[in-house]
C-alpha positions as CSV (number, residue, x, y, z in Angstrom):
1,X,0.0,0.0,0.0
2,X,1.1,3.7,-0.7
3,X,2.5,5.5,2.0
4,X,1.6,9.0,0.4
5,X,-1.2,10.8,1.5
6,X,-4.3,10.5,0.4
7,X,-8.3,11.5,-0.1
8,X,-10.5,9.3,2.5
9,X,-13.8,9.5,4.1
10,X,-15.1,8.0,7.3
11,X,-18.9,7.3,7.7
12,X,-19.8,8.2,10.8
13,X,-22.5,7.2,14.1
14,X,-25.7,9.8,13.8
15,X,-26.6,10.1,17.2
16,X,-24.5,13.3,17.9
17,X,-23.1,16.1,16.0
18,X,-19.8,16.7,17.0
19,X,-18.2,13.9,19.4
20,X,-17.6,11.5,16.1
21,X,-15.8,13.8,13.9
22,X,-14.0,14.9,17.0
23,X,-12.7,11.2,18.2
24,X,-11.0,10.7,14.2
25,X,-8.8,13.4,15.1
26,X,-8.3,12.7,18.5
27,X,-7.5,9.0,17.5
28,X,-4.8,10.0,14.7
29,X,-3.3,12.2,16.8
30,X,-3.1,9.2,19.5
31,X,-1.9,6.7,17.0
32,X,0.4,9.0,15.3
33,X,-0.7,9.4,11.9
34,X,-0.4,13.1,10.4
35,X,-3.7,14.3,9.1
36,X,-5.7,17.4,7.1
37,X,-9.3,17.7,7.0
38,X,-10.8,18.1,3.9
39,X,-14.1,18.8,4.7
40,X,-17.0,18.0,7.5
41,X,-20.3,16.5,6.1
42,X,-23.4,15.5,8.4
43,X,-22.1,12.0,9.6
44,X,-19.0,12.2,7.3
45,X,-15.4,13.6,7.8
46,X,-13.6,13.5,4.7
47,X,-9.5,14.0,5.4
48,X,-5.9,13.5,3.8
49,X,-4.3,10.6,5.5
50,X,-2.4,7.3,5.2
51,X,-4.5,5.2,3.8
52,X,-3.1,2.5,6.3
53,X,-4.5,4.4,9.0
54,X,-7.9,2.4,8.6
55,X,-7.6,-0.3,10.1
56,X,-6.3,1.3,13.3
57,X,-9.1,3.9,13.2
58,X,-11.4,0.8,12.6
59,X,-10.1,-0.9,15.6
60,X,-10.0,1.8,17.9
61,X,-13.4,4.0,16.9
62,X,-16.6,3.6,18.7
63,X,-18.7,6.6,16.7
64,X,-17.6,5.4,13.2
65,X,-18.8,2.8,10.0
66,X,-16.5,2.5,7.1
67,X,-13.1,4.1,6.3
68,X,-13.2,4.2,2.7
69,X,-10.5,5.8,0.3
70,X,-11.9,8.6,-2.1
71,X,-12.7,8.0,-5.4
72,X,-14.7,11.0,-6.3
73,X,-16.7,13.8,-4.9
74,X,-19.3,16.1,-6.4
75,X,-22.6,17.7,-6.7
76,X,-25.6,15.6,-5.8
77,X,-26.5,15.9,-10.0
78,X,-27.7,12.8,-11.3
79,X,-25.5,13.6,-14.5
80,X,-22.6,14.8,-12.9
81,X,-22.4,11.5,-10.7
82,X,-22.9,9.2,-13.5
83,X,-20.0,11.4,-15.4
84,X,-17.2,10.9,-12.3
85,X,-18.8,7.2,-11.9
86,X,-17.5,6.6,-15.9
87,X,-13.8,7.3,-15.1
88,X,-13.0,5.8,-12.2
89,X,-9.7,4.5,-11.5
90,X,-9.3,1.8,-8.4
91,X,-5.4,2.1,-7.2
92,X,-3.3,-1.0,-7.9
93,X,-3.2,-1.6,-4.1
94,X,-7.2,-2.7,-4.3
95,X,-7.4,-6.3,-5.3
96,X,-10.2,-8.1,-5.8
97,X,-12.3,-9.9,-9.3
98,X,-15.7,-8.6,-8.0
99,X,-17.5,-5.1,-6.9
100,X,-20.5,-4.1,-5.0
101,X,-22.0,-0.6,-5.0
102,X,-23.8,0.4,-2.0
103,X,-25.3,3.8,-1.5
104,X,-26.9,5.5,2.3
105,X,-28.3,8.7,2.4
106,X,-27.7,10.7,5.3
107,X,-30.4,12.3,7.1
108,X,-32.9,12.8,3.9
109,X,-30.0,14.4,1.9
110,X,-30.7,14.1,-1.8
111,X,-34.6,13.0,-1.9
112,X,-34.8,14.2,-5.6
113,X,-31.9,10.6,-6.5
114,X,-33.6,7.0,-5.8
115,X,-30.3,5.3,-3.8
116,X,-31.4,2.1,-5.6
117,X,-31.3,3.6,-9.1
118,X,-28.5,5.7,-8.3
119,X,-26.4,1.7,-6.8
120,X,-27.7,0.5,-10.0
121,X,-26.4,3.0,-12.6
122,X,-23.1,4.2,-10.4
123,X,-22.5,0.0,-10.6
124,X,-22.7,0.0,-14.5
125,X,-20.8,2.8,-14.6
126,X,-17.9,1.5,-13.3
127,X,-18.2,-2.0,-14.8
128,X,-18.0,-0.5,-17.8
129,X,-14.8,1.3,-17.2
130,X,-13.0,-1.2,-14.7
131,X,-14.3,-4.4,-16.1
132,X,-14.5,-6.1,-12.5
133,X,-17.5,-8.6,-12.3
134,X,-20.6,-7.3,-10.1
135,X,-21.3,-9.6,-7.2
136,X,-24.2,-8.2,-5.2
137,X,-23.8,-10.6,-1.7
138,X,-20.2,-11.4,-1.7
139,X,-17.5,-9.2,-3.1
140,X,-14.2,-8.4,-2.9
141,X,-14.8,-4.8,-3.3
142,X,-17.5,-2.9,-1.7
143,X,-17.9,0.8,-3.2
144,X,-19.5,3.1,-0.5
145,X,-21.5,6.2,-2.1
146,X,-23.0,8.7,0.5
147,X,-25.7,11.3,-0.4
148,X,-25.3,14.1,2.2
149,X,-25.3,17.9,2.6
150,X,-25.9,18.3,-1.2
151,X,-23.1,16.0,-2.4
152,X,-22.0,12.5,-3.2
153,X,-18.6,11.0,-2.3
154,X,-17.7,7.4,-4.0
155,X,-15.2,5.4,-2.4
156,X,-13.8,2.3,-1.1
157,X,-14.4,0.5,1.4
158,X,-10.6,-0.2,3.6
159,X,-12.2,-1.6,7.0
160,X,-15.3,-1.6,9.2
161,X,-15.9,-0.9,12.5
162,X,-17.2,-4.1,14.4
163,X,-20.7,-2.5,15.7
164,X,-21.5,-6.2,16.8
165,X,-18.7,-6.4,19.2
166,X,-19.6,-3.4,20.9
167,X,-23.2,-3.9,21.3
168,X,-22.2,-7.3,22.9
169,X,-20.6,-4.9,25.6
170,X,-23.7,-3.2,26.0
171,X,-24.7,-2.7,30.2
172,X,-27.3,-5.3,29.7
173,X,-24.6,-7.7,28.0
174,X,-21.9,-7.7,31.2
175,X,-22.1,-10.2,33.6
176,X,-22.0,-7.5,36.1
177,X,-24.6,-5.1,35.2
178,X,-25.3,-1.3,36.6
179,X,-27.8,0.9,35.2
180,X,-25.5,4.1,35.0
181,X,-22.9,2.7,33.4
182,X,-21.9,4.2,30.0
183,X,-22.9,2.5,26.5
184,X,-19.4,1.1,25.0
185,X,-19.5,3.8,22.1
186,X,-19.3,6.5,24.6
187,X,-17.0,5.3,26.6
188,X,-14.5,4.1,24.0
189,X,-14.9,7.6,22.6
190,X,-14.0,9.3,25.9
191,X,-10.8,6.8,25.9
192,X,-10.3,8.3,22.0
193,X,-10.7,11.9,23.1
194,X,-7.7,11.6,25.9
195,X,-5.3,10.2,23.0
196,X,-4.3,7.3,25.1
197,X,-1.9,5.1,23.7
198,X,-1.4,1.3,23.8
199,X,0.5,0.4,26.8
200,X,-0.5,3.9,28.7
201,X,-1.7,4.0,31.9
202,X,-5.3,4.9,31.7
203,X,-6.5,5.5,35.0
204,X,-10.9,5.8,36.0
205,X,-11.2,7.5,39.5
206,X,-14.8,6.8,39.5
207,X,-14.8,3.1,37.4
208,X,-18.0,1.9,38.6
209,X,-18.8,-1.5,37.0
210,X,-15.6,-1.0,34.5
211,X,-17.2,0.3,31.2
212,X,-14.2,2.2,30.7
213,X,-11.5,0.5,31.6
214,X,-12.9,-2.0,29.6
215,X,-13.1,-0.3,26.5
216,X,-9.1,1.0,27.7
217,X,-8.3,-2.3,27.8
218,X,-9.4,-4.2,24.8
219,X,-7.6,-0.9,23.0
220,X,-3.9,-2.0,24.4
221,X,-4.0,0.2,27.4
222,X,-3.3,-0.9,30.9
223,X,-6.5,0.5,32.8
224,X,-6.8,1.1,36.5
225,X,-9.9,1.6,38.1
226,X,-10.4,3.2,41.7
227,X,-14.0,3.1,43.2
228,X,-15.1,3.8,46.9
229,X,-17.6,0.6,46.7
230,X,-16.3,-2.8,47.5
231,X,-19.1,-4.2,45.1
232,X,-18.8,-2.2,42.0
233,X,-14.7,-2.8,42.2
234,X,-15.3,-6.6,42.3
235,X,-18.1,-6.2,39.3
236,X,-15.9,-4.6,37.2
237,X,-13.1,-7.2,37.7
238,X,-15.5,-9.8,36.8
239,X,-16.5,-7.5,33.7
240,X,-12.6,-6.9,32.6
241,X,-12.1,-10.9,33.2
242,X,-15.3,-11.9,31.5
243,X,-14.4,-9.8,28.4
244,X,-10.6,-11.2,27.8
245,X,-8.3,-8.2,29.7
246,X,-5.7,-9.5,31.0
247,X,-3.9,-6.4,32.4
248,X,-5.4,-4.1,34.7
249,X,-5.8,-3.3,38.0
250,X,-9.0,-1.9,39.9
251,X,-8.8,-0.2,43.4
252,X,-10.8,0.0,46.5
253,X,-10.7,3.7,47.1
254,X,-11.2,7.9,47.2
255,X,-11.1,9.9,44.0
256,X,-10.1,12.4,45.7
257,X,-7.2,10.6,47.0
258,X,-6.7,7.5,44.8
259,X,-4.3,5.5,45.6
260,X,-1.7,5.8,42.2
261,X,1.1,7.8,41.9
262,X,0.6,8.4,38.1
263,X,-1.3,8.4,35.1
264,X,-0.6,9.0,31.4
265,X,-4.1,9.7,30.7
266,X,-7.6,9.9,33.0
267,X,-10.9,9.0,32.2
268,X,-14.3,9.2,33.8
269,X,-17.5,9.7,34.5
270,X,-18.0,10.7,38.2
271,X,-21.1,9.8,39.9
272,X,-24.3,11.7,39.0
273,X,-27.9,11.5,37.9
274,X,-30.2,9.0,38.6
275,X,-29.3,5.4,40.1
276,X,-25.9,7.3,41.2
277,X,-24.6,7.5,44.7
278,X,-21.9,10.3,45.4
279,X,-21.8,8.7,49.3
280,X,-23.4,11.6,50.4
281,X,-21.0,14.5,48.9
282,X,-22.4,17.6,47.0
283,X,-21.5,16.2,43.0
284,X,-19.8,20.0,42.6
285,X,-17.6,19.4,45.8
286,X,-17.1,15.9,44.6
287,X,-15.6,16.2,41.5
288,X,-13.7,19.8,42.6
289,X,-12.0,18.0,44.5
290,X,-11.6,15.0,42.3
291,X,-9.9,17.0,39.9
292,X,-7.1,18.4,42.0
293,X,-6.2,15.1,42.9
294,X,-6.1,14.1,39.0
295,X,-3.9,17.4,38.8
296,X,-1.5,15.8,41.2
297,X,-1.1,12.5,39.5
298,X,-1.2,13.5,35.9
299,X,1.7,12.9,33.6
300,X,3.1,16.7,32.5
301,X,2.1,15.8,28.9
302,X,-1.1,13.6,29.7
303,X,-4.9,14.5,28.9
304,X,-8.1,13.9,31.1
305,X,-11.5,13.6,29.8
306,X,-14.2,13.9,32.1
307,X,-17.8,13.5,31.9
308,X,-20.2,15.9,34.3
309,X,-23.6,17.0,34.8
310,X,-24.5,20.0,32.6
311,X,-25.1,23.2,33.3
312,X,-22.4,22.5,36.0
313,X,-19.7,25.1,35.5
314,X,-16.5,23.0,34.8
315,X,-13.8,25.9,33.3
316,X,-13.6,27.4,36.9
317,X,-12.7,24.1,38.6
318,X,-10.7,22.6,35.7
319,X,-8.8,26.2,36.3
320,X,-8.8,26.2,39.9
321,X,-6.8,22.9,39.7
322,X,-4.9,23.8,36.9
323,X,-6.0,22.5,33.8
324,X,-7.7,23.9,30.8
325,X,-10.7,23.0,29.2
326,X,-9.7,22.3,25.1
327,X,-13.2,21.0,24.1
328,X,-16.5,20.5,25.3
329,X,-19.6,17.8,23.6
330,X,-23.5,17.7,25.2
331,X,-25.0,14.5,25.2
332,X,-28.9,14.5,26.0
333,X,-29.6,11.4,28.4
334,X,-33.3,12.8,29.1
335,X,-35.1,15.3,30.5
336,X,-33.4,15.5,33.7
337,X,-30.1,15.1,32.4
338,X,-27.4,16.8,30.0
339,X,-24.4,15.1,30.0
340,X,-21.1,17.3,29.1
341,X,-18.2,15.5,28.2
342,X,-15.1,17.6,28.1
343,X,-11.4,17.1,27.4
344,X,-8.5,19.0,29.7
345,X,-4.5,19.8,29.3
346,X,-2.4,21.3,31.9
347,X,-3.0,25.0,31.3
């Protein structure tokens, strides 16, 4: 495969705006790989990369499909897609005797172009010019198009995200279960957002029944988990063992004083909302204090992403303990609840 840059596009989860986009960058920061967005699409980031790069992102992201390499972008015109569709070129590097052309509109983009048509004629299009067989149920070439924001991108498909492992993570999956745990996609994206990198120390001052550190851990990290309850530290061991970690370590003990002397990167969601016990300490207090304790153990270079209760006002105690506060996402739970999920540096 190439190592020269160049033109891909991730499909991306739709169930929030910014946090998806956000943890592709995060992620090829962590994993090294130097990047330039091209352009941000409702549930689509197109950017200039190594096309090696997706198989890693595929591994690592939680709020991603496909990572497909770029074969052409234009207008959502019938005649202009058809025209790109009859000179396509697939790099040398793609090998395979048989294509597939798939199309998903995003959000109700495009209503005026029929996806089936448009899979239909894009696929004779390209026979045409590349003379690969069509094979509708198994290929060895799957050609994503994507109707969105009033264009269409055609590209290949270089690896998937596996959306069945993580749903077999889901709360209701783990042999120790607790109802404010987070969903696997979240959590693996908060683990994305603090750049952690296999073999890192990825410590959870408030790890619950381990839905972190287990998404930490099946990424290479080495998670540690501190929690003030005797039974959720033994659930989440069961969870972490039940699930194939092998290395980790989980605490009985204080956020605000955990007992580890260092951490390359911290993530967490402290305890809040319903079904979530803060042992009878105001959640402000709580996590004010939490976060000069995560000051003191922090690696000079290392990153925290923390979840908290929104409209809480997080700059002032991120500042107060000395970090700064580099990005902030809102996730609706329900009524009640507002969950921000924000990512700090030393400032």
């Amino acid at each position: 495969m190439k190592v020269a840059s160049e033109k891909l596009f991730i499909t991306l989860w739709g169930g929030h705006d910014t946090l998806p986009q956000s943890e592709v960058e995060h992620t090829l920061k962590a994993e090294g790989y130097p990047y330039r967005v091209v352009e941000r699409l409702p549930q689509v980031l197109r950017f200039e990369a190594d096309p090696r790069c997706s198989e890693r992102l595929a591994q690592r992201l939680g709020m991603a499909r496909e990572v497909c390499l770029e074969l052409f972008s234009c207008r959502d015109d019938w005649d202009e897609i058809l025209s790109h569709a009859g000179e396509v070129e697939l790099p040398e590097w793609i090998h395979g005797e048989s294509f597939v052309v798939r199309v998903q509109r995003v959000r109700g983009s495009s209503r005026h172009i029929r996806a089936l048509d448009l899979e239909r004629e894009v696929g004779g299009a390209v026979w045409r010019r590349i003379g690969l067989s069509v094979d509708l149920w198994n290929s060895d070439i799957t050609l994503r198009g994507v109707l969105t924001g009033g264009k269409f991108l055609l590209g290949v498909v270089l690896s998937r995200v596996d959306r069945t492992a993580l749903e077999s993570r889901r709360v209701k999956m783990r042999p120790f279960k607790h109802p404010t745990s987070l969903h696997p996609v979240l959590a693996r994206c908060m683990v994305n957002l603090s750049e952690a990198r296999g073999g890192e120390l990825l410590l959870d001052p408030f790890c619950g029944s381990g839905g972190i550190l287990l998404e930490a851990g099946l990424m290479g990290c080495v998670p540690i988990g501190v929690d003030v309850r005797w039974d959720m530290a033994e659930g989440a061991v069961r969870n972490l063992r039940h699930y194939g970690v092998e290395c980790f370590h989980v605490l009985v003990g204080d956020a605000r004083k955990p007992p580890v002397e260092e951490a390359a990167r911290i993530v967490t969601d402290p305890p809040y909302g319903r079904g979530a016990t803060t042992m009878g300490v105001d959640v402000q207090e709580l996590l004010h204090d939490a976060l000069h304790a995560m000051s003191e153990i922090l690696r000079r270079d290392g990153t925290v992403c923390t979840a908290y209760p929104e409209p809480m006002d997080l700059e002032d105690m991120a500042s107060d303990a000395g970090f700064r506060v580099v990005e902030r996402h809102s996730v609706y739970v329900h009524r009640s609840l507002t969950r921000g999920i924000a990512v700090l540096v030393r400032a």
